[in-house]
N, C-alpha and C positions, 0 to 999 in steps of 0.2 A: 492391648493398647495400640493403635492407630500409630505407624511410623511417622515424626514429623515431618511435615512437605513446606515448601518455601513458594510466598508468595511474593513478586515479583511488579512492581508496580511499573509501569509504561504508558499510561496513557497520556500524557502530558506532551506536547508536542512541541515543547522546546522552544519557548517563546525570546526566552534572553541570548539563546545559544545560536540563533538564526537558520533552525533547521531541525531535521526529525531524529534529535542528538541520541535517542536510544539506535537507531541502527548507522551511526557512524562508524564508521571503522577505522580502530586503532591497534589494531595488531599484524605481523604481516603477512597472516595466511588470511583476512580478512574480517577477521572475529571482533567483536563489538565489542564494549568496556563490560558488557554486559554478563558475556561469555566468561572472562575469570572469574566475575564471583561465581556462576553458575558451577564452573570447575571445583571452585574451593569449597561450593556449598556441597558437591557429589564427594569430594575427599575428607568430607567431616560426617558422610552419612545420610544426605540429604536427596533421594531416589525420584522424588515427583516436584516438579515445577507448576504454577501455574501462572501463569501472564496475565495481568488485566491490563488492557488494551482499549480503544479506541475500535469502534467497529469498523470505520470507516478504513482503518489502516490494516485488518486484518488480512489481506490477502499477501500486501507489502511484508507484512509481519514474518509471516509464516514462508514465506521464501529466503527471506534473510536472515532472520533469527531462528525461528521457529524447526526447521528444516535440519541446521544443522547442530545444537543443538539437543535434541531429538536422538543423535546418537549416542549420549551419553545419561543422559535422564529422561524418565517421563512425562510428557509435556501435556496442558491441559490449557485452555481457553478462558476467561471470564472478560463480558464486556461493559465498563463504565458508562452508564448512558444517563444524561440529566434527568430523565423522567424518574428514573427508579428509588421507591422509596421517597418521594416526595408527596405523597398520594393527600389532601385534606390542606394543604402547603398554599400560601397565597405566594404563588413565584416573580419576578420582577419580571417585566412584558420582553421578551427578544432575549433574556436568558438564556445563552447555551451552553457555558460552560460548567463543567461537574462539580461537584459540591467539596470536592478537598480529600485527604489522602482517608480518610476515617470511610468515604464515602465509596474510595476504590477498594479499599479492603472488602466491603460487604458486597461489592460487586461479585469477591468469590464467594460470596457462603455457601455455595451448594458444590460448592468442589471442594470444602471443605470439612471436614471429618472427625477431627482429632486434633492433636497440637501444630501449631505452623510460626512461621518464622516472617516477618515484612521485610523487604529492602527495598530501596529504589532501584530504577533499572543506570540510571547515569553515575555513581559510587560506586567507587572501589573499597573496600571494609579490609581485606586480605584473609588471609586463609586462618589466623589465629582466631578471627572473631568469629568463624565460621563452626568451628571447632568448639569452644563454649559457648554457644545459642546450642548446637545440636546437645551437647551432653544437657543443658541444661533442662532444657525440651524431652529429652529423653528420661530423665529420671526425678521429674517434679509434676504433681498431676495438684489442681486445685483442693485446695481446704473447704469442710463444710460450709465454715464461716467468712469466707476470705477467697477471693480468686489468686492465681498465683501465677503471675509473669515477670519479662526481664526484660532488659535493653541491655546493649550493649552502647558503653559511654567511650568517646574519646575526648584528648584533650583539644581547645578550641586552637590551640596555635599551630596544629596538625590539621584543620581543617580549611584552611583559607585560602580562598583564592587572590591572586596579585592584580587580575581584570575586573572587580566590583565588588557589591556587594553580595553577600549571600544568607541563606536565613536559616538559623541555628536553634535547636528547643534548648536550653540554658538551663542546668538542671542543678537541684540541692539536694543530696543525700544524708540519710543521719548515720550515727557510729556505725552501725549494723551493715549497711551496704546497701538501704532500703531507700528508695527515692521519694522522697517529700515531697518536691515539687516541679514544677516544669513549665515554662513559660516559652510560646515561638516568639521569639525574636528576630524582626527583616532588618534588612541592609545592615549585615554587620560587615564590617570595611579590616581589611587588616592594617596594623598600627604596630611596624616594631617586633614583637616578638608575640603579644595578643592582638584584640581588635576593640575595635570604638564601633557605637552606632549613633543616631540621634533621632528623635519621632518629633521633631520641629523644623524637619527642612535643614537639619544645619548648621542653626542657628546654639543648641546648645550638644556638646557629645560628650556621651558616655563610656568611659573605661572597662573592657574586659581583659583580666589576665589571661596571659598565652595556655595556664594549666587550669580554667576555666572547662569544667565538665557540661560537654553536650552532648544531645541526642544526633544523630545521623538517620534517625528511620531506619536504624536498627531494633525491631521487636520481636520477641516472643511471645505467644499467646497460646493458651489455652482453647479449643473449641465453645466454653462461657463467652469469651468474651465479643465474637459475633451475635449472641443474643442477647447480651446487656448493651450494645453499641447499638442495636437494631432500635431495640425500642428506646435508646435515649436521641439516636439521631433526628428525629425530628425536632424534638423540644431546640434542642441547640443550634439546627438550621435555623430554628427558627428566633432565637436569641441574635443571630449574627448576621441574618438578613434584616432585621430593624436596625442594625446601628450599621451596617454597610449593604446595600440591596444589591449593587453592584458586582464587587469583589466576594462578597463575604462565603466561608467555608466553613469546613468542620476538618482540623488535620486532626490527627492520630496525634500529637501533646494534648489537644483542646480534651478530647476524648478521653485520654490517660489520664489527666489531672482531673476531669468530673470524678471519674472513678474513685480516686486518692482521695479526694474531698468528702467525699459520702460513705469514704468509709470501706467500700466495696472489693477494693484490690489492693496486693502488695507488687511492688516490681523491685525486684532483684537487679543490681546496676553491675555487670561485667562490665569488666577492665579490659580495652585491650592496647595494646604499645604499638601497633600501627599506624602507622601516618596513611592517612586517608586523603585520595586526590579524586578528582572527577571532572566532569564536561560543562560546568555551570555557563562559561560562557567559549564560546569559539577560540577563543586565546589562548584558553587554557590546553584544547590539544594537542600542542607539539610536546608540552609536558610530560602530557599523561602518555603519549606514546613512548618517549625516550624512557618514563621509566617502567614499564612495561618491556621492554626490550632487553634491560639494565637486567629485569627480575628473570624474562627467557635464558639470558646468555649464563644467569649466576646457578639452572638448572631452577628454580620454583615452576615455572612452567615448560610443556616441550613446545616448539615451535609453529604446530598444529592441535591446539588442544584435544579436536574431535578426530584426529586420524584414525 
């Protein structure tokens, strides 16, 4: 069986955050938010990286990220590019942006092999979540009948930032621990101790409680699930560019819940009790530094992670 390897998404260029928020630096030997998880993904077991990236930033990448990094795991390349996989596709005319996080994942499928793990590159998850995605990866292989993945769920009043909105997959589980269903949810606003959103401008808002289970873009996957994603991504681009030509994607819930719906997959919902922080907008760094610093001084990290 193929060790799981952890795929890393970055191409996104940080549009609300004002800047190329995957290589900002928040730690003080210069290490990116990026770099702990990388840490805690290599302390649960996790030997190969692969970054999907932006080509155009590729060189940037790899001297800041990439570079150092690289001392501690095996680093690999995949690059997100609008053309790929839209092949037969009637595309909106001056489109260039990529097709949504479902779309960055199959950006690696060829550096992929065996089971793998998604995260974003601007989240912090911590070391406990890191820790069950590997064991889980590690010892669950797909059913004849049944694909077999997991996510890892936090609670929504651990996830919010105090600077806007942010956009959460909002998930239902049944008894068993098995996710039902999963829906993205934008501008979710913190309110109190959960969060409010509204898809009217404003005008009308909706209640989420603070122990309200969502996704983070924490996955595990099986090597199945690059080729049932492969051949379902077009249909569903193509579903989401008639009702949005503009905007419209395909993330990794859109994709997870097809699956659910048809029957096709089961995903296993880990628990973890970390409070989850990140770079969603500029504001928010002096946060995520302090407690980063908070978690060096208490020993979870040394103060150069790669020395």
């Amino acid at each position: 069986m193929e060790k799981p390897v952890l795929v890393v998404l970055a191409a996104g260029m940080g549009s609300r955050y004002g800047g190329l928020k995957q290589m900002d630096s928040v730690g003080s030997c210069g290490q990116c938010l990026i770099d702990y998880s990388i840490y805690d993904a290599r302390r649960a077991g996790f030997e190969t990286v692969v970054f999907v990236i932006n080509q155009e930033m590729e060189s940037d990448f790899r001297e800041r990220v990439g570079e150092r990094v690289s001392r501690g795991v095996n680093v690999r390349y995949a690059f997100q590019r609008p053309e790929d996989l839209t092949e037969g596709l009637e595309l909106p005319i001056g489109r260039t942006k990529p097709w949504g996080t479902t779309h960055a994942v199959l950006a690696a499928r060829d550096q992929i092999h065996g089971p793998f793990a998604v995260i974003n590159a601007d989240d912090y998850y911590g070391p406990e979540a890191f820790r069950v995605l590997y064991d889980y990866l590690a010892n669950h292989t797909d059913r004849p009948d049944c694909f077999q993945y997991a996510m890892v769920g936090y609670r929504l009043g651990k996830t919010l930032s105090e600077h806007g909105g942010v956009t959460r997959g909002v998930c239902r589980t049944n008894r068993d621990g098995l996710l039902e269903s999963i829906v993205e949810q934008q501008g979710i606003e913190k309110d109190g101790k959960g969060g409010r959103f509204s898809n009217d401008g404003g005008q009308n808002w909706n209640q989420l409680a603070g122990d309200t289970l969502v996704s983070m873009n924490f996955w595990g996957f099986q090597r199945s699930f690059l080729d049932e994603a492969g051949e379902r991504f077009p249909l569903l681009l193509r579903q989401t560019l008639a009702q949005h030509p503009e905007k419209g994607e395909v993330q990794l819930p859109v994709m997870v819940a097809d699956m659910l719906d048809r029957g096709r997959a089961q995903v296993r919902v880990l628990s973890s009790g970390e409070k989850w922080f990140g770079v969603t907008y500029r504001e928010d760094k002096p946060k995520v530094v302090a407690a980063l610093q908070q978690k060096t001084e208490q020993g979870l990290y040394p103060e150069d992670l790669w020395a």
